[in-house]
N, C-alpha and C positions, 0 to 999 in steps of 0.2 A: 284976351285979358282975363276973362270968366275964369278959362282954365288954369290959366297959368295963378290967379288970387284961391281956387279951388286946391289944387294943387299945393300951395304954401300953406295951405291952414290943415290940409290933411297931414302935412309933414310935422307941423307945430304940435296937432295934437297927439302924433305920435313920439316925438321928444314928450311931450308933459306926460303921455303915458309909459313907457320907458321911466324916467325919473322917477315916477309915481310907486312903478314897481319895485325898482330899485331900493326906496326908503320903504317900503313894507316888508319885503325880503331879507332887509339887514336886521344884525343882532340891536343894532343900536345900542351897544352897552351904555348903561348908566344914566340912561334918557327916561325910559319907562314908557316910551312914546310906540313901542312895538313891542312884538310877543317875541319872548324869546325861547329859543327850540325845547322842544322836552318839559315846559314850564305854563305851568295854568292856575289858576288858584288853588287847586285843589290835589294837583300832581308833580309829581320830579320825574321823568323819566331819565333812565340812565342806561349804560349798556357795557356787556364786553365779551372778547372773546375770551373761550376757556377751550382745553381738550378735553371732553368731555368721552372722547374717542382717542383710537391713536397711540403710539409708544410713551405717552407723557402721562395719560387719564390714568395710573394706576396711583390714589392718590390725590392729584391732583384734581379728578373731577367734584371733588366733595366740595372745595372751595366756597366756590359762586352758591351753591344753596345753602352752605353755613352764611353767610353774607347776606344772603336772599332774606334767611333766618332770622338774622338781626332786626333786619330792615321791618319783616313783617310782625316782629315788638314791638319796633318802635312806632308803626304804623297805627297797631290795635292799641297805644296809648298815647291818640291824637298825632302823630304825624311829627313832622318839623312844619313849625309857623305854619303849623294846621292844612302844609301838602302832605299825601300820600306819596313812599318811594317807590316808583317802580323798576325793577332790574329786570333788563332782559337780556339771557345770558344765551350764545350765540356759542356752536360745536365748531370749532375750529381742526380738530383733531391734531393739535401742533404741526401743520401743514403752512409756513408762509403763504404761499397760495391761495389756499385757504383762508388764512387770515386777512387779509385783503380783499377780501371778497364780502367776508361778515361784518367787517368794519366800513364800509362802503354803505352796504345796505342800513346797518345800524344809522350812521350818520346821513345817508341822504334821502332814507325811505321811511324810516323809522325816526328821524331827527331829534336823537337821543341831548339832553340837556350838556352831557358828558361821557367818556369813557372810564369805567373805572375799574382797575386793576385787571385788564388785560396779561396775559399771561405768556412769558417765555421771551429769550432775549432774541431767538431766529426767526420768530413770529412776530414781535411787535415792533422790531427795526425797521421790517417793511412796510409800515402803516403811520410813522415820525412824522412822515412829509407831508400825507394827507390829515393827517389832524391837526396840524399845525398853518396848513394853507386854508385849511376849511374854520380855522380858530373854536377847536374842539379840547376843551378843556379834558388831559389827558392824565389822570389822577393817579396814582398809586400804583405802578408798573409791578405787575409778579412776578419781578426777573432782579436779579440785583448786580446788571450791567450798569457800567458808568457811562450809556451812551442818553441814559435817562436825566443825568446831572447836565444838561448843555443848555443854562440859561438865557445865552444868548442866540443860542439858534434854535430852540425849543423853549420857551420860558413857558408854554403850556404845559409841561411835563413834568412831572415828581416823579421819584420812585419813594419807597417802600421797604423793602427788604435790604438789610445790608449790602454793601456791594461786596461783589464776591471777593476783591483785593481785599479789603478788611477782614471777610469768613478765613481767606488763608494768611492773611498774618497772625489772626489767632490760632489757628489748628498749626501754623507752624510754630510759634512762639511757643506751646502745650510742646513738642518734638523737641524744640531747644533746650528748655528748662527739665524736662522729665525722662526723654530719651536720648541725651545726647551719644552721637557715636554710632546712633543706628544709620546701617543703610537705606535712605531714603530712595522712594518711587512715587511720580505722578500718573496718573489716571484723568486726565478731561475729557468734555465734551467739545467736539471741531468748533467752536464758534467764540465770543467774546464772554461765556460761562467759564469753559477751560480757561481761558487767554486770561483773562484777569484776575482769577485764581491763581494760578504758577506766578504772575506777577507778586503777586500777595506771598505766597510760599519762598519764592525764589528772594525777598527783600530779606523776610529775616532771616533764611538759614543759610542764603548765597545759592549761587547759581553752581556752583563746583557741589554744592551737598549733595543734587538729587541725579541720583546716578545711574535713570532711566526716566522717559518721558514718552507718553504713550495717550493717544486720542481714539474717540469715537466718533460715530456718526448715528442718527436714531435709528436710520434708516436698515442698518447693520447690527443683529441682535449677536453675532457672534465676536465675543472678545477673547476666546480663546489665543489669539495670536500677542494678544496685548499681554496679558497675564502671564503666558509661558514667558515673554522677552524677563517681565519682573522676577518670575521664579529663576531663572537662568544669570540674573544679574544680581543675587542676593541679597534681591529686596528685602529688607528685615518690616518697615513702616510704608504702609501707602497712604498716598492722599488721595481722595474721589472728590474730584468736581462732577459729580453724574447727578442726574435724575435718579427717582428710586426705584425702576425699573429696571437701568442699567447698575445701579449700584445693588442689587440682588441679582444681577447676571455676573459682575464681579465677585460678588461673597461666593456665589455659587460655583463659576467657572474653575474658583482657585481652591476651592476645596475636592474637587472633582480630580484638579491637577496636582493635589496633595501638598497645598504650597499655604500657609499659613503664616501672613502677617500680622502685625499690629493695624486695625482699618482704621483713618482719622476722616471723616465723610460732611463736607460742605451740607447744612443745615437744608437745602435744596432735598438732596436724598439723603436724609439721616432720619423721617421718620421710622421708628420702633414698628408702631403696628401696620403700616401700612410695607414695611418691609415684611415682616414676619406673615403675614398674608400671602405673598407671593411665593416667599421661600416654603412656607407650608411646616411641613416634618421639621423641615433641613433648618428655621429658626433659631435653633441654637448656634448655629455657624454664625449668630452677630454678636454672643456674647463678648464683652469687653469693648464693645465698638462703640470712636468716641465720636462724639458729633459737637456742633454748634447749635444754640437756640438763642431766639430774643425775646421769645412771650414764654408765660407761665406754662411750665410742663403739665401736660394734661391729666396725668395720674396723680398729680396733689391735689388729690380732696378738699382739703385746708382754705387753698388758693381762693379768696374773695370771687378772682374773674371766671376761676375755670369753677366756680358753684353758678355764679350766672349766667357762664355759657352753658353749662350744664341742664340748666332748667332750659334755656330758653332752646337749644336743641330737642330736648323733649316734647318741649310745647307747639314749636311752630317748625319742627325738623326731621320730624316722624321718629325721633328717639334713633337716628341712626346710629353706626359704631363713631365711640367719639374720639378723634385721634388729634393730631398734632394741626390738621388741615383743616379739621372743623374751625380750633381755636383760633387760627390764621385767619380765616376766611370771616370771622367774627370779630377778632381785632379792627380789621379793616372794614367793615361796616360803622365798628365806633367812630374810628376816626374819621370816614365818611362824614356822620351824623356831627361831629365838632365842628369840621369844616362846616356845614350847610347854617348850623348856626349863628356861625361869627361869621357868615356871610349877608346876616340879616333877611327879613322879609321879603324885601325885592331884592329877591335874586336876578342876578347877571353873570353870565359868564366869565367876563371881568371880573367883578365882585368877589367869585367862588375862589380866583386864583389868586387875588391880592389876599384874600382870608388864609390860605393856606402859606402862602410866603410870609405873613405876618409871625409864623412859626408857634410858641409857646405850650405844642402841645402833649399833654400826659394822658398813658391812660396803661394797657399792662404792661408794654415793653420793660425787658431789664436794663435797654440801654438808652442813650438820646434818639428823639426826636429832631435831625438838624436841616429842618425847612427854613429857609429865610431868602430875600432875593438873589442872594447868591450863589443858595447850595438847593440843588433841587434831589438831593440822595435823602434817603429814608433814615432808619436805624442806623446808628452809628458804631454797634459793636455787639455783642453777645456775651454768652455764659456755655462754657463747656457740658456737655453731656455725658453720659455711661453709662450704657446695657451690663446690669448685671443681675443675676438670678432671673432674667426676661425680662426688666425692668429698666425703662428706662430714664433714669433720674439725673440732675445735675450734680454740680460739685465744683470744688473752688469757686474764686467771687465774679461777678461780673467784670468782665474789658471792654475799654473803648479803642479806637486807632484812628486813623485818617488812612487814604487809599495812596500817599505817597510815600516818606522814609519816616514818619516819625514814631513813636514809640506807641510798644502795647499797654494799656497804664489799664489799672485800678478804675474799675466806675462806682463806685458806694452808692449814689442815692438809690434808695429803695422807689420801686414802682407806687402808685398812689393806689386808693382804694378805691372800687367803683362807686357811683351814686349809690343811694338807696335804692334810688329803682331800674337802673340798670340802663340810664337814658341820661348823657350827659346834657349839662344846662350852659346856656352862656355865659 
């Protein structure tokens, strides 16, 4: 009997301890009765993967320490609700593989508050499932795939950047209106970057317009074969869904093969200097070439944002070169710092993502912001680009679209000015 009352109470107090742990381990959103990850009185920690390495980091590695950038402004003047942010930004080298490996550690070793603005649409698909089973609030996606819009099977999840449907209804819409009649050619990358792109292209100008189609792989630096099919099919206009590695392996390849289109380049790979960098001498092969943006172009001086991003790259950025990905990777730091605020003091999980669904927010974009329960997509359109004299500046007015059949319209409202001090309030 000893044994067997011995016995029952060693089991009891392992159920009470089991439960016990169990309620200390939870986020307990919206309790306040537990710690919740990444969050102390005095810190945010946050995290993401970037290529920092890899066919993607040309470019793109500058990101995350323009963001980092931000963060340690807004830091050195008192914090949010008086946390320090910390970002710890993990080398992916755009390896899936990879990417799930760093987003692992980040979330189960590092127990980051959030991820944010993880980077690329074949890298961060495969990590949907574990941020969403692990309830890791998954912020501002650097891909502008609509596998990020799925609110009901991800409502952790926003994107950020337009989706690339939207990018080529505008750059096709620009071919409608300005070059009708030309022979058209597409250029993607193998994955749902291309896929959704030609979707966008192929809405407005029809699927009969484009009169070769042609993909990559990162993995494959040689497009020679892609390129000749275009020369051979007298492609007059291309469209690049590429990175800007591979869309300087196109400028390059086709001038090599003495083949000279009009280039219209998904705002992904249309930075100016960071192409002109790779291409080196050969630079001038991008004059005329048009692209998409949705933040202030970084060579206006003028620009309110890009004089504040400008300082604050100096100051807390070592004065790097300052390109198009600095000002990205600095946008989304602000909006970062909006979100944390209208999430209030006690932060939760919960909290950070009902703030962000609650949508309303401004800061440089030229286009909407369309966060609300139901739209979990970023930017909702752009402003045309063109390189000319090396220079790359906008022209015509900003558009907005939707990622289904509706139309490219007109966006008028002007972007808003920054705080005074570069640190928005609630």
């Amino acid at each position: 009997m000893r044994r067997t009352a011995r016995r029952g109470l060693a089991i009891a107090t392992s159920l009470t301890l089991l439960v016990t742990s169990v309620a200390c381990s939870s986020d307990d959103e919206g309790s306040g009765s537990a710690a919740v990850p990444g969050v102390t009185d005095t810190e945010i920690v946050v995290g993401t993967h970037m290529p920092l390495t890899g066919p993607a980091s040309a470019g793109y590695s500058k990101i995350a320490p323009a963001t980092k950038a931000y963060f340690d402004y807004v830091n050195a003047n008192g914090g949010v609700h008086g946390r320090k942010i910390t970002y710890k930004v993990m080398d992916d080298g755009y390896n899936p593989a990879n990417t799930q490996q760093v987003v692992r550690q980040l979330v189960l070793q590092d127990r980051v508050f959030a991820i944010l603005n993880g980077l690329g649409t074949p890298t961060h698909t495969g990590v949907l499932d574990f941020l969403h089973s692990n309830r890791v609030p998954d912020l501002f996606v650097a891909s502008g795939s609509r596998s990020w819009d799925q609110p009901d099977k991800y409502p952790g999840t926003f994107g950020f950047n337009p989706d690339y449907t939207v990018e080529g209804k505008i750059l096709a819409n620009h071919v409608k209106t300005t070059l009708p009649g030309r022979k058209v050619c597409f250029l993607g990358q193998d994955d749902d970057f291309g896929r959704d792109s030609l979707v966008g292209v192929e809405q407005v100008l029809g699927a009969d317009a484009i009169v070769a189609r042609q993909t990559y792989v990162t993995s494959n630096t040689n497009v020679a074969p892609q390129i000749g099919a275009f020369k051979a099919a007298g492609c007059e206009v291309v469209i690049l869904a590429t990175v800007p590695g591979f869309t300087a392996l196109a400028v390059g390849t086709a001038a090599r093969l003495q083949f000279q289109p009009q280039w219209l380049v998904s705002n992904v790979g249309a930075d100016h200097p960071t192409l002109a960098r790779q291409l080196g001498d050969a630079a001038g092969l991008l004059e005329g070439m048009v692209g998409v943006n949705y933040l202030p172009a970084q060579t206006d001086s003028t620009d309110p944002w890009i004089q504040l991003f400008t300082k604050i790259n100096r100051e807390h950025n070592g004065d790097t070169a300052f390109d198009g990905n600095t000002v990205y990777g600095m946008a989304v730091g602000y909006l970062f710092v909006q979100v944390l605020l209208a999430a209030g003091k006690d932060l939760t999980r919960e909290g950070l993502l009902e703030a962000v669904a609650r949508g309303g927010y401004q800061g440089p974009g030229l286009a909407p912001l369309r966060f609300s329960d139901s739209d979990h997509s970023g930017y909702g359109g752009g402003r045309l680009t063109r390189v000319s004299g090396g220079v790359q500046a906008y022209f015509g007015p900003a558009y907005e679209t939707d990622e289904g059949d509706g139309p490219v319209n007109e966006y008028q409202t002007p972007p808003v000015a920054p705080p005074a001090n570069g640190i928005p309030t609630t």
